[in-house]
C-alpha positions in Angstrom: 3.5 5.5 2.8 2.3 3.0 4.9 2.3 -0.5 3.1 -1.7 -1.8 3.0 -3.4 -5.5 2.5 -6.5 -4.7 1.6 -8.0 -1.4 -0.2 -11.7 -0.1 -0.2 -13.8 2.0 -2.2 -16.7 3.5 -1.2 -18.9 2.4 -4.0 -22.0 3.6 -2.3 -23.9 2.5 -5.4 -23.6 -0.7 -4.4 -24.9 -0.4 -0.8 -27.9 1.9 -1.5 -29.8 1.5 1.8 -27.0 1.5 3.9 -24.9 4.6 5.2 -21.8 5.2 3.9 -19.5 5.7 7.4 -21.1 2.7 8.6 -20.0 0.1 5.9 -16.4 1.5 5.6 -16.0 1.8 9.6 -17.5 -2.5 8.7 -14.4 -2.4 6.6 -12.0 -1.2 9.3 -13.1 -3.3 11.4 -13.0 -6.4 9.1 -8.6 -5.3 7.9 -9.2 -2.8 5.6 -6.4 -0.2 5.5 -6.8 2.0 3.0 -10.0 3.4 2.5 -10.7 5.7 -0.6 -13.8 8.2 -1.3 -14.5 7.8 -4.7 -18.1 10.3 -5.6 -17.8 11.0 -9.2 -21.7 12.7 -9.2 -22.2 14.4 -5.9 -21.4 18.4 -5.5 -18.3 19.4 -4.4 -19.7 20.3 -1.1 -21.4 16.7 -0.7 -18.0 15.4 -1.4 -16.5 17.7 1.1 -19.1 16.9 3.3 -18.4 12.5 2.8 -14.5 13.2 3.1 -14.7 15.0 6.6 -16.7 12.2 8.0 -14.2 9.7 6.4 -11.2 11.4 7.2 -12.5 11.0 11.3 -13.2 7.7 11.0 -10.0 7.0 9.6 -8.1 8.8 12.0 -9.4 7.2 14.8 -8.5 3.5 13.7 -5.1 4.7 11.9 -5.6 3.5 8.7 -4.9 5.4 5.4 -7.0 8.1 3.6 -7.2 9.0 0.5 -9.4 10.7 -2.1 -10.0 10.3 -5.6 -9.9 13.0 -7.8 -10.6 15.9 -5.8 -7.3 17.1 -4.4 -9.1 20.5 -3.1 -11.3 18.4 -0.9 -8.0 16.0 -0.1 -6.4 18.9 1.0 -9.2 20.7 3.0 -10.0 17.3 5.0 -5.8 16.5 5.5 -6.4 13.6 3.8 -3.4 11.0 3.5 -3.4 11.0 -0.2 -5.0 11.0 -3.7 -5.8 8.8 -6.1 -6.3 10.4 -10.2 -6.3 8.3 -13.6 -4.6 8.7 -17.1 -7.2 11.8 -17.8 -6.1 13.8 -14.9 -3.2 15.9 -14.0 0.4 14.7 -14.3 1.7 13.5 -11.8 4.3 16.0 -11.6 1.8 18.8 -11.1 -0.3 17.4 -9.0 2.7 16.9 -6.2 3.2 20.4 -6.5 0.4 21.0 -5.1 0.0 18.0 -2.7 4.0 18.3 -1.7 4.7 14.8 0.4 0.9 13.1 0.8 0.4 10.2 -1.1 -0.5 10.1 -4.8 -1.9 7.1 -6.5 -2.2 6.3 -10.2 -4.8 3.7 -12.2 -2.8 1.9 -15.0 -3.4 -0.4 -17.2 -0.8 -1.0 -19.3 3.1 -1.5 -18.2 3.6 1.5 -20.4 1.7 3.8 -18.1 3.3 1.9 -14.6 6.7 2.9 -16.3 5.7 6.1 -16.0 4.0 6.6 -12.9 6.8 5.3 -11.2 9.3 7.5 -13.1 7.2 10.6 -12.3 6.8 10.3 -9.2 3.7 7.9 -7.9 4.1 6.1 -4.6 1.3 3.7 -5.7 -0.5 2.5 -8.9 -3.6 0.7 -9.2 -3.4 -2.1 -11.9 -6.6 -3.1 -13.6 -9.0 -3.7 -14.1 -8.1 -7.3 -14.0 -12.0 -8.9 -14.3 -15.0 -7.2 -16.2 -16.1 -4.7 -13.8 -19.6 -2.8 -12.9 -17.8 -0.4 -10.3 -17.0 2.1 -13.0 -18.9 3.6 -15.9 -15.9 4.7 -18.4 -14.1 1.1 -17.4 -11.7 0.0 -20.0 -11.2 -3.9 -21.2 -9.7 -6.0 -18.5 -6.0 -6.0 -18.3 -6.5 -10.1 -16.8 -3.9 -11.6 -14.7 -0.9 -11.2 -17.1 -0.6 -7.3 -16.6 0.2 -8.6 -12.9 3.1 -10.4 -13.9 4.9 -7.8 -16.5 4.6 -5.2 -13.0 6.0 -7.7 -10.8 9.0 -8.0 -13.0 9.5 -4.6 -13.3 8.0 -2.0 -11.2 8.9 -1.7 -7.8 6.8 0.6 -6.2 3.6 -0.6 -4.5 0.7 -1.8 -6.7 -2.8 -2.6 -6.1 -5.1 -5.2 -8.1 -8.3 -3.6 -8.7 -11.1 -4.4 -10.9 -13.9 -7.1 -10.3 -12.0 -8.9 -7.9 -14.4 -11.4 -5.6 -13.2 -13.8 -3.0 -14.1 -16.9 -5.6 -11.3 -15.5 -8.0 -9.0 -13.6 -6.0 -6.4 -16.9 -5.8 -5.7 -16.3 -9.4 -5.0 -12.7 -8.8 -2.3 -13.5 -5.7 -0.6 -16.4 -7.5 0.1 -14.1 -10.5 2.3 -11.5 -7.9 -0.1 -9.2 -5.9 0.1 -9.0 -2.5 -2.3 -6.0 -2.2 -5.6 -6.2 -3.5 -8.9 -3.9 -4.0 -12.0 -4.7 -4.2 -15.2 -2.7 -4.1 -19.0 -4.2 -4.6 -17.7 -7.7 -3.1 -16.9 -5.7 0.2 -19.5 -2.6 0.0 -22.1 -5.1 -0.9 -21.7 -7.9 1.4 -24.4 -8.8 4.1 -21.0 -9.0 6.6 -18.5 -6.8 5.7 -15.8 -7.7 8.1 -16.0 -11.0 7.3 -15.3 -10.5 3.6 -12.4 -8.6 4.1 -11.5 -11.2 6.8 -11.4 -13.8 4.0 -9.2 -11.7 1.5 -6.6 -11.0 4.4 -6.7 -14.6 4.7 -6.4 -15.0 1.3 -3.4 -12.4 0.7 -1.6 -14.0 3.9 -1.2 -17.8 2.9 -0.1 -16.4 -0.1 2.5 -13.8 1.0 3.7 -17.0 3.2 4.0 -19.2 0.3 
C-alpha cells in the first residue's frame, strides 16, 4: 500500500449541515490521503450509495480508499481497502475474499498488533489514544504508551487514532507515530484544509527530527 500522513473519517455526525463529498474532497485538498467511509447506521444501499461518490472523488485526486466494515460495498465500488475491528472477521478470511486490496485492523493492545501483523494486516489502527466521542462502543484509551510498545515491535504501518486534536497531537508524534487519524477535529473544522495543513505540518517537523 501506499504509505499515508494523514487519515480521515467521515464522521458525518460531526458536520451535520454540511455534505459529506464536500468536506472530505476539503480534506483532499488540505493532505489527507487516506480517506475512510465509516456509516455504522445507514442501509446498505445508502452506504453503497456514499462509497460510489467517495470512491470518484478519490480517484480523481489519487489518494487511498477504503471502507469500514462493509467489504460487499468495498468490493462493488473497487475500493482500495477495508478497514474491520476485533468483532469482525479474521483477518485470514476476510483476504480471501478481498485477495490483494488493503485490510486494516483497530488494536488496542500489543497483543492484538501481534497478531494482525502475523495474520496478514498491511495496517493497524492503534487507539484510541484520547477519550473519544467519534465512536459509540469506544473502549478506554490505550494513551501514548501503546505507541511506544508498537514502535518497538511491529513493523508494519500503524495509525494513531482516537481523540487526536492539533493541541495534543505533539505528544502523539514524539511517542513514535508518524501517521495520524483524526476525525471531529478535521470533519468539524470551519477550514478543513487548513487543519489538515497543520497536522502535516505537525507530522513533518517530527518525521525530520
Amino acid at each position: 500500500m501506499k504509505d499515508f500522513k494523514l487519515y480521515t473519517i467521515t464522521g458525518e455526525e460531526f458536520h451535520p449541515n454540511r455534505d459529506m463529498i464536500t468536506v472530505m474532497e476539503e480534506a483532499i485538498k488540505g493532505g489527507s490521503d487516506i480517506i475512510q467511509l465509516r456509516d455504522k447506521t445507514s442501509s446498505k444501499k445508502v452506504v453503497f450509495e456514499k462509497a460510489k461518490q467517495l470512491r470518484e472523488i478519490t480517484k480523481k485526486y489519487g489518494v487511498t480508499f477504503i471502507v469500514n466494515d462493509h467489504i460487499d460495498v468495498a468490493l462493488a465500488v473497487d475500493a482500495d481497502g477495508i478497514h474491520i475491528g476485533q468483532d469482525d472477521l479474521p483477518i485470514e478470511e476476510a483476504r480471501k475474499i478481498v485477495g490483494n486490496k488493503i485490510i486494516g485492523l483497530s488494536t488496542h493492545a500489543i497483543e492484538e498488533a501481534r497478531a494482525a501483523q502475523k495474520n496478514g494486516a498491511d495496517y493497524i489502527g492503534v487507539g484510541p489514544i484520547f477519550p473519544t466521542k467519534s465512536k459509540v462502543d469506544v473502549v478506554d484509551p490505550v494513551t501514548t504508551d501503546y505507541i511506544r510498545q508498537v514502535v518497538k515491535e511491529i513493523t508494519i504501518p500503524f495509525v494513531a487514532i482516537g481523540g487526536i486534536k492539533l493541541h495534543n497531537v505533539d505528544q502523539v508524534l514524539e511517542a513514535g507515530a508518524s501517521r495520524i487519524c483524526a476525525i471531529s477535529e478535521i470533519v468539524g473544522a470551519e477550514d478543513i484544509q487548513s487543519v489538515c495543513k497543520q497536522f502535516i505540518e505537525k507530522i513533518d517537523q517530527k518525521v525530520k527530527i
